[in-house]
C-alpha positions as CSV (number, residue, x, y, z in Angstrom):
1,X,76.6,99.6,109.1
2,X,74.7,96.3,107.4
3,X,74.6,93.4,109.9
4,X,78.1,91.2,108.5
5,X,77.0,87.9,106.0
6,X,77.9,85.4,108.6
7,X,77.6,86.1,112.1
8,X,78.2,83.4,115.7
9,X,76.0,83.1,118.6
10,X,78.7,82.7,122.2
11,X,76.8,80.8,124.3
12,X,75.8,82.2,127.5
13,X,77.5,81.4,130.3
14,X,75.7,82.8,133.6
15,X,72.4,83.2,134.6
16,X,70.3,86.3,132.9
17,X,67.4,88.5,134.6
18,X,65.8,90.2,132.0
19,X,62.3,92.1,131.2
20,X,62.4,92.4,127.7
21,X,60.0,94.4,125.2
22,X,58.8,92.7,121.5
23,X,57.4,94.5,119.1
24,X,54.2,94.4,117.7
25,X,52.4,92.1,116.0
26,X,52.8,91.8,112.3
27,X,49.6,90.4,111.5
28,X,47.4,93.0,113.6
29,X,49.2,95.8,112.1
30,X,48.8,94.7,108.2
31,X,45.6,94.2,109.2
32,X,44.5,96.8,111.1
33,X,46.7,99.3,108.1
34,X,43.6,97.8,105.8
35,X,40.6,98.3,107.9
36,X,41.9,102.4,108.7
37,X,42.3,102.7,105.3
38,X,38.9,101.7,104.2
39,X,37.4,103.1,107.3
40,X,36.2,106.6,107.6
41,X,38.2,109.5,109.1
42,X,41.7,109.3,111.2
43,X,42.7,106.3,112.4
44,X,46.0,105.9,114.3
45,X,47.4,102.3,115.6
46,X,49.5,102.9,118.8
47,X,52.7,100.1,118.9
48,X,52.2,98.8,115.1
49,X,55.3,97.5,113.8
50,X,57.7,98.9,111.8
51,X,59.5,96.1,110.3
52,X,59.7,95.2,106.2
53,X,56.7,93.2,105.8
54,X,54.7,96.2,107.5
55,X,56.9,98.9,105.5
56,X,55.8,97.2,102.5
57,X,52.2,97.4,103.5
58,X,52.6,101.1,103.9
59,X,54.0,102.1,101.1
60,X,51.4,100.2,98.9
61,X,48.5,102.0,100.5
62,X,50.6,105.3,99.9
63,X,51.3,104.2,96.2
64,X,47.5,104.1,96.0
65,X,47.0,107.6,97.4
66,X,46.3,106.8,100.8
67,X,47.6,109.5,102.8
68,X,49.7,107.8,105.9
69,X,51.6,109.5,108.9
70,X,54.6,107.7,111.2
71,X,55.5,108.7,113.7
72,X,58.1,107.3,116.1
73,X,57.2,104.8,119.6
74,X,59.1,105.9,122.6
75,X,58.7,102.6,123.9
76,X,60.3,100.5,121.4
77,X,62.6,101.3,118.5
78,X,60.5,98.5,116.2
79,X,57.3,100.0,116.7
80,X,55.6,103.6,115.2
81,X,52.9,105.3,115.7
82,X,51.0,105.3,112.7
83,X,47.9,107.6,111.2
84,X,45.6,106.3,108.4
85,X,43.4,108.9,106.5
86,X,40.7,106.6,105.6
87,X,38.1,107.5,102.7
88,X,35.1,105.9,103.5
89,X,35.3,102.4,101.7
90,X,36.9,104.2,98.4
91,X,39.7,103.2,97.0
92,X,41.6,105.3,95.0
93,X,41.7,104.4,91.2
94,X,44.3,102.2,89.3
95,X,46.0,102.9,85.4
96,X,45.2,101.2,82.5
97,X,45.6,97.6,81.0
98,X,48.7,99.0,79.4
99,X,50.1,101.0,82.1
100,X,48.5,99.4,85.3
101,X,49.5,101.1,89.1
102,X,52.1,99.5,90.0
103,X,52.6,97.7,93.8
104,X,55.5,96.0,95.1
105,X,54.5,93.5,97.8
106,X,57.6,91.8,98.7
107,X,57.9,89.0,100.3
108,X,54.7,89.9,102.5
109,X,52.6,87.3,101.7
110,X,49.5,89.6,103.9
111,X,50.3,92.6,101.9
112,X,50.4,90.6,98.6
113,X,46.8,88.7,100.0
114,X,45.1,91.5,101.1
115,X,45.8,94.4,98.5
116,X,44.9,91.8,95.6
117,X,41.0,91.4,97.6
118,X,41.3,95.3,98.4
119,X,42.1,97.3,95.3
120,X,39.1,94.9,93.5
121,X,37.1,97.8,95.4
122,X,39.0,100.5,93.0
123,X,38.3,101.2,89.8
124,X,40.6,100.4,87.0
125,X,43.7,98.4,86.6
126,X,46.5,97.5,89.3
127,X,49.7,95.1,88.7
128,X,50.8,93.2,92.4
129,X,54.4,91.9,92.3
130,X,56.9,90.5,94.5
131,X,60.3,89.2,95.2
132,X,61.4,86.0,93.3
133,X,60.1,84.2,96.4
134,X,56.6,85.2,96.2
135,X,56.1,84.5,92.9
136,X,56.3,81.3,93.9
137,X,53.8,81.1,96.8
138,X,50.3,80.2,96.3
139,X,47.1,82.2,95.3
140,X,45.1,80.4,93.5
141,X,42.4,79.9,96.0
142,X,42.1,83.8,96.7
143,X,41.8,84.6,92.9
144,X,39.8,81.5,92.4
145,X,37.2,83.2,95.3
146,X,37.7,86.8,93.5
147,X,36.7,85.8,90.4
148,X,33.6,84.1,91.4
149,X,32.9,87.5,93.1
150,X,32.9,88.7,89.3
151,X,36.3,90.6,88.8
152,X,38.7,89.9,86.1
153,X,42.2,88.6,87.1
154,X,44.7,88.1,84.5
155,X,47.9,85.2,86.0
156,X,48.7,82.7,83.6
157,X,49.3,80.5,87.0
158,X,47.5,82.0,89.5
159,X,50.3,83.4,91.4
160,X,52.7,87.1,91.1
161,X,53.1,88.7,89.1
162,X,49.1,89.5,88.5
163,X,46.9,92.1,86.9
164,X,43.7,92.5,88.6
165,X,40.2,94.9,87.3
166,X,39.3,96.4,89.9
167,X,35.5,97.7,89.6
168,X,34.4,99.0,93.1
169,X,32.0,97.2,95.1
170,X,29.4,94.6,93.9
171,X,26.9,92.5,96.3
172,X,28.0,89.1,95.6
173,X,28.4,85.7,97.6
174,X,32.2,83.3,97.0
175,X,33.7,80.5,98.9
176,X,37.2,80.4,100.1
177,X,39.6,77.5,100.8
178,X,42.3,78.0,103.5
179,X,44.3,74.7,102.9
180,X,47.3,76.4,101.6
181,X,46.9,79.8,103.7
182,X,43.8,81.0,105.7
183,X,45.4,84.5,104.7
184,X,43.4,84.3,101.4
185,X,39.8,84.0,103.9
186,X,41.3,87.1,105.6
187,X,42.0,89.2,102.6
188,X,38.4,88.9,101.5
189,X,36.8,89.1,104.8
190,X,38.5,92.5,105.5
191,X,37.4,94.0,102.5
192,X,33.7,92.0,102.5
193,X,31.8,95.0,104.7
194,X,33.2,97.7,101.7
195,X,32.5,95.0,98.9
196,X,29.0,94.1,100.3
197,X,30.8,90.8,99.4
198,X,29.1,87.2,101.5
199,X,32.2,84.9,101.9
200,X,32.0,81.7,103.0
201,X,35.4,79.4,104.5
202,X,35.8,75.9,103.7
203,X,37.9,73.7,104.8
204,X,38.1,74.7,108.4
205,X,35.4,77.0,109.9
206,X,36.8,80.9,111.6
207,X,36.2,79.0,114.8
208,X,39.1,76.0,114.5
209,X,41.4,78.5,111.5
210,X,43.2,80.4,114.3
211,X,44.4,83.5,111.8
212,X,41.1,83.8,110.4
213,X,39.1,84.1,114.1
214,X,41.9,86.6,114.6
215,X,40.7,88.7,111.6
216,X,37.3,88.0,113.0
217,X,38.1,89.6,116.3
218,X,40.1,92.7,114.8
219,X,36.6,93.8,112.4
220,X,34.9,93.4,115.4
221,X,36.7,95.5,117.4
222,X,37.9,97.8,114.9
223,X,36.9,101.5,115.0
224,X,34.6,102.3,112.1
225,X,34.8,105.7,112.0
226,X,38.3,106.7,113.3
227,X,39.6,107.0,116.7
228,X,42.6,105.2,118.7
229,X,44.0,101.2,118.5
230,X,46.8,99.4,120.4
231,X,48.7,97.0,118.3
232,X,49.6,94.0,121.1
233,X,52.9,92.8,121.0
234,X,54.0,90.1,118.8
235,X,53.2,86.8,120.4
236,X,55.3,85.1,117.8
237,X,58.4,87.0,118.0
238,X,57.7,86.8,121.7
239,X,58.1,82.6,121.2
240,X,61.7,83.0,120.7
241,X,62.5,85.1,124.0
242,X,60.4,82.5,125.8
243,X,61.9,80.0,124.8
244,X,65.5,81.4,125.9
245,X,64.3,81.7,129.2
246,X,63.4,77.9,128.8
247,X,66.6,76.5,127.2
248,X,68.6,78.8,129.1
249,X,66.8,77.3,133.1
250,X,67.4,74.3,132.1
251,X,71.8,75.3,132.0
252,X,71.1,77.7,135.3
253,X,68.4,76.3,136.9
254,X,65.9,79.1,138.7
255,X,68.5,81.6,138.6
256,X,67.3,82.3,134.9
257,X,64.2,84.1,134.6
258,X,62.9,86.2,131.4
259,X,59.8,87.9,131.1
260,X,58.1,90.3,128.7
261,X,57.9,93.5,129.5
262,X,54.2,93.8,127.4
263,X,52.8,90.9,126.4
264,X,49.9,90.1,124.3
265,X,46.8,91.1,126.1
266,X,44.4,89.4,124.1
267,X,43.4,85.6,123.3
268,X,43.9,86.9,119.7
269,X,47.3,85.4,118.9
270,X,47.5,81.4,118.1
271,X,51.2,81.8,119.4
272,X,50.3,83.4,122.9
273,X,50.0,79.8,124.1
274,X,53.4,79.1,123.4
275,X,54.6,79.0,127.3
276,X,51.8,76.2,128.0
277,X,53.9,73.9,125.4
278,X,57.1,74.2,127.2
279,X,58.2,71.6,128.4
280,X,57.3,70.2,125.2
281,X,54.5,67.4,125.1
282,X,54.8,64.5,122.7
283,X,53.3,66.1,119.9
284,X,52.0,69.7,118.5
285,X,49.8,70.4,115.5
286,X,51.1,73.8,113.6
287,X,46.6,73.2,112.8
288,X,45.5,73.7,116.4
289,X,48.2,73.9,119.0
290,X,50.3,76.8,117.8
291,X,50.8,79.4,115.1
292,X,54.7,80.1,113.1
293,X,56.1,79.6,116.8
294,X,55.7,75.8,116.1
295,X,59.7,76.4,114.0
296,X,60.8,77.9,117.9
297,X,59.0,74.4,119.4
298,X,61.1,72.2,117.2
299,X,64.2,73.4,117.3
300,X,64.1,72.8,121.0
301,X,63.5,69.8,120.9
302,X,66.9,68.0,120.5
303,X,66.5,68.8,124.1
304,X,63.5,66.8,125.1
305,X,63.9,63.9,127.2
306,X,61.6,62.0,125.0
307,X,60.5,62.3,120.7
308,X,58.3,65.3,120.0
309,X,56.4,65.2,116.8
310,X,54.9,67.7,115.0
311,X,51.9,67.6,113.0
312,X,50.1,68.9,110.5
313,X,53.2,71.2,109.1
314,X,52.1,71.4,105.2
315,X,51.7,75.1,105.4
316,X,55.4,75.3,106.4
317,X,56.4,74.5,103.1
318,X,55.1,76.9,100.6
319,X,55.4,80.5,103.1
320,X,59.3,82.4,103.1
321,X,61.1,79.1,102.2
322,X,60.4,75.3,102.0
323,X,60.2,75.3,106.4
324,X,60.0,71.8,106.5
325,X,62.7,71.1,104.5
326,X,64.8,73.6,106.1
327,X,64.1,72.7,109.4
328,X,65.3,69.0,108.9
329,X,68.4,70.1,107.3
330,X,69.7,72.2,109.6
331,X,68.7,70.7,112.4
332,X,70.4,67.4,111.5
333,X,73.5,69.6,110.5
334,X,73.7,70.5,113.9
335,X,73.0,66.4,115.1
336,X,69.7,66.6,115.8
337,X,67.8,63.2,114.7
338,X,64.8,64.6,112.7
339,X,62.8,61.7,110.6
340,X,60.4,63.1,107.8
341,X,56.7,61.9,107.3
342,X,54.7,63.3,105.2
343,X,54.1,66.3,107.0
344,X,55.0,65.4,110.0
345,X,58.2,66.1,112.0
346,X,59.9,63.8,114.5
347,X,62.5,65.1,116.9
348,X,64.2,63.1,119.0
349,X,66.7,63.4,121.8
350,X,69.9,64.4,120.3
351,X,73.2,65.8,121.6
352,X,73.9,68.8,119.7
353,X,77.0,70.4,117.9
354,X,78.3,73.8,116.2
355,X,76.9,74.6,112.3
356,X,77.0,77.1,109.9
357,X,73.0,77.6,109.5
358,X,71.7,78.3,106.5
359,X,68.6,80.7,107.1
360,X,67.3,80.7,103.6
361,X,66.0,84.5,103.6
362,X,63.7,83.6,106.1
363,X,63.5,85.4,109.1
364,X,61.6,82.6,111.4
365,X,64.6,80.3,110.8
366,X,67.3,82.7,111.7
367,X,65.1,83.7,115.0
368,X,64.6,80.1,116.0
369,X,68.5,79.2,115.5
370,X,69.8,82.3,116.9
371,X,67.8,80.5,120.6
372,X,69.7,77.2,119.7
373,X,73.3,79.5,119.8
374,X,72.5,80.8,123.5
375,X,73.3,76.9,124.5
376,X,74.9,75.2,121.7
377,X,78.6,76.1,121.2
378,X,79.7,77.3,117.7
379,X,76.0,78.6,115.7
380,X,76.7,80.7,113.0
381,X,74.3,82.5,110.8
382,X,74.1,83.2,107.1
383,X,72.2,86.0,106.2
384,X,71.3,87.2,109.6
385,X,69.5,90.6,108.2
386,X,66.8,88.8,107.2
387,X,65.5,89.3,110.2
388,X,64.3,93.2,109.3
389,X,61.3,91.0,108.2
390,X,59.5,91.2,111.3
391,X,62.2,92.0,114.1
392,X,65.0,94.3,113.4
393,X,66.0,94.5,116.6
394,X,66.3,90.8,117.4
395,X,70.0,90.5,118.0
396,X,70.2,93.6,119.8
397,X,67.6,92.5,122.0
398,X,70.1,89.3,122.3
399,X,72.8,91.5,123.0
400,X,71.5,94.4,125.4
401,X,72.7,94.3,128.7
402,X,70.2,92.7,131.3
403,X,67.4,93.2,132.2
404,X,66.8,95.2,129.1
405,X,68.4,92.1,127.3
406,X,70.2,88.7,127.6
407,X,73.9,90.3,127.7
408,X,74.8,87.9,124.9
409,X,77.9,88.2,122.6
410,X,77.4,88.1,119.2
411,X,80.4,87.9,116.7
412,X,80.9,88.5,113.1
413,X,82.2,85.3,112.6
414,X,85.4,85.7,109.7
415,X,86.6,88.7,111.9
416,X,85.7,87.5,115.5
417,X,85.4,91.1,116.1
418,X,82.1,91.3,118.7
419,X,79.2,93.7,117.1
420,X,77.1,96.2,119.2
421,X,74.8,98.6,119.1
422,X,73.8,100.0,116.3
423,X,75.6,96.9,114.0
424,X,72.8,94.9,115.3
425,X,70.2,96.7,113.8
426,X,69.1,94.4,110.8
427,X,68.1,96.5,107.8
């Protein structure tokens, strides 16, 4: 049974002791699904995600001809055990101009990113679409970067729908911008090694792009020729458990304590610092200080005891929805007082009231308001589902009784009737 249109947060009204697993990361495992498949031999990543985005990602290597196992994780529902046959750098070939091999990305902005720089190594024609939504994202840095590599991509605006020539390999140097997403350095630096491809980042070196040192990290440590790698849990998705256990010790003092079951065990995940920014400092760069989890940072901070402002938020606006936009607008629906500056946000101390929230499609949003509802009376949720994005099993992670979950109550909200179980499930 789908997850209802509109569903309400209860508050929780006691103290909660919970250990509580996340799934795995999202951006190791699109990653990671890229690497096997241009790597040689059997590959299989232990805890990769099993969420849409990934899903997407799997089925597009398959619609190539890559041949792909998955196999269920006994550890966590979200997660699978999958095997990648690699083929040694080759990738299998596309159609024609006039019937191209078709793949439908989504609204994965890394699938969409990293098959366009990947099936350049193929030869012959591919066509990359998305949902409404990604057509509008940006690419043009990524094919600008392509084509100086020397392959032929046909987008009237340099965005989805696109056609792209793929003619295998060829030894040749490009430069990449990362201002609108540092995805488009990742997507060519994955494929650089098969591509014999010398790609150099502006606008931010590897070093100070946190997503791009990430990428940096996985080749590194990547097996070449097959073999065994752990997917770490999700550091973002793990922002908004964390930040329960915060809002939530403030109501019950000590007596409130959640952990994570697995965290991330690397330094590879911007978000991984998000417990050293609780309580929340007097401003945070979405640049520097923290990944996606900087939409889990501002919507606590209503709760502040003094103005938080966060900076540097201009890739907000153009990934699942407009953030920054979104963010004001239901954060002030609620009563939060949230003053726009170019793109910078400022939260200030606000009391806080009941609101039909708009999540927009976008996953992050629902996440980060579904915290807010655990203290604030009266949060209700349009299109809750969209959650399948990255965690479909958020809200029964919400609901679960402790310590395997926070013993909330979640309601569909036009019958009042409480949902369990398997109605949780967001798909």
């Amino acid at each position: 049974m789908p997850l209802p249109n509109l569903i309400e947060i209860i508050p929780l009204a006691k103290p909660v002791r919970a250990e509580i697993s996340v799934p795995g990361s999202k951006s190791l495992t699109n990653r990671a699904l890229l690497l096997a498949a241009l790597g040689e031999g059997e590959t299989t990543l232990l805890g990769a995600l099993w969420s849409e985005d990934t899903q997407v990602m799997v089925e597009c290597l398959q619609d190539l001809g890559f041949m792909i196992n998955v196999a269920p994780d006994l550890q966590e529902p979200c997660n699978r055990a999958i095997t990648v046959y690699g083929r040694g750098g080759l990738v299998p070939p596309g159609g024609t101009e006039q019937q191209p091999l078709e793949l439908f990305v989504g609204n994965a902005g890394t699938a969409a990113r990293f098959l366009a720089a990947m099936v350049c190594l193929g030869k012959g024609v591919y066509r990359l679409r998305g949902v409404p939504r990604m057509h509008e994202r940006p690419q043009a840095a990524l094919l600008k970067a392509l084509r100086e590599l020397g392959y032929q991509i046909d987008s009237p605006n340099d965005k989805l729908p696109m056609l792209i020539f793929g003619t295998g390999p060829r030894p040749a140097k490009c430069r990449v911008g990362i201002e609108d997403s540092s995805q488009f350095a990742s997507a060519l630096l994955l494929c650089a090694e098969t591509g014999q491809w010398q790609v150099e980042v502006t606008g931010q070196s590897a070093e100070e792009s946190p997503y791009v040192a990430m990428t940096a990290k996985l080749i590194k440590a990547f097996p070449e020729t097959g073999g065994v790698f752990q997917i770490e849990p999700d550091a973002s998705s793990a922002s908004y458990l964390q930040a329960a256990g915060y809002l939530l010790s403030q109501v019950h003092a000590t007596a409130t304590a959640i952990s994570l079951r697995f965290g991330p065990a690397s330094d590879w995940q911007v978000d991984a610092a998000f417990p050293r920014f609780l309580p929340l400092p007097a401003a945070i760069s979405r640049q520097t200080d923290l990944g996606d989890s900087i939409m889990t940072a501002i919507v606590l901070a209503p709760f502040s005891k003094s103005p938080v402002r966060f900076t540097d938020l201009g890739r907000l606006r153009v990934q699942e929805c407009e953030r920054v936009a979104a963010l004001l607008t239901e954060l002030t629906r609620c009563g939060a007082k949230v003053i726009e500056e170019g793109d910078t946000l400022t939260v200030f101390p606000s009391v806080l009231h009941g609101a039909e929230i708009e999540t927009y499609g976008d996953h992050r949003m629902a996440m980060s308001f579904a915290i807010l509802g655990l203290k604030v009376e009266g949060i209700k949720l349009k299109n809750p589902s969209c959650v399948k994005k990255t965690f479909p099993s958020f809200y029964q992670k919400l609901a679960a009784l402790p310590p395997a979950g926070l013993g909330a109550r979640i309601l569909d909200a036009n019958s009042r009737r409480i949902l369990s179980g398997a109605e949780l499930f967001a798909e």
